[in-house]
C-alpha positions, -999 to +999 in steps of 0.1 A: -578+138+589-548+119+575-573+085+574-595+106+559-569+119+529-556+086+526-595+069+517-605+098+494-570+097+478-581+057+476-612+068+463-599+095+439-584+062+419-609+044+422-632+067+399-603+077+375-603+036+369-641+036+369-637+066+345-615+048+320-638+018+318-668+036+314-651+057+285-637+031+263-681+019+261-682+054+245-713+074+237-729+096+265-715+070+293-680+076+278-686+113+288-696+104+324-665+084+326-646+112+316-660+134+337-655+109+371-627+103+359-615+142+357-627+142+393-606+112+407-573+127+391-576+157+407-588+147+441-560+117+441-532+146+431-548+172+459-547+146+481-522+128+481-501+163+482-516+164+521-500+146+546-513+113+556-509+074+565-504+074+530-469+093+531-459+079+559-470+104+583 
C-alpha cells in the first residue's frame, strides 16, 4: 500500500496544479479547477500523513 499512497499522493498534486491552471481561465472551468483542485489538496495532505516510500518507509 505504501506504492500505492505515494502515486495517489503524486496524483493528489497533480490535480491541485491542474486545478490552479484551469482556474486562472475562469468562468465555469475556473470552478472545475477549484473543485479538482480542492480534491488534490486534501488527498496529497491525507496521504502523505500515511506511511510510504514517500517518507522513507
Amino acid at each position: 500500500m505504501g506504492t500505492t499512497t505515494c502515486t495517489l499522493g503524486t496524483l493528489g498534486e497533480i490535480l491541485g496544479t491542474l486545478g490552479e491552471i484551469l482556474g486562472t481561465l475562469g468562468g465555469n472551468v475556473g470552478t472545475v479547477g477549484e473543485i479538482l483542485g480542492t480534491i488534490g489538496g486534501y488527498s496529497t495532505k491525507w496521504l502523505t500523513t500515511l506511511p510510504g516510500p514517500c517518507d522513507g518507509y
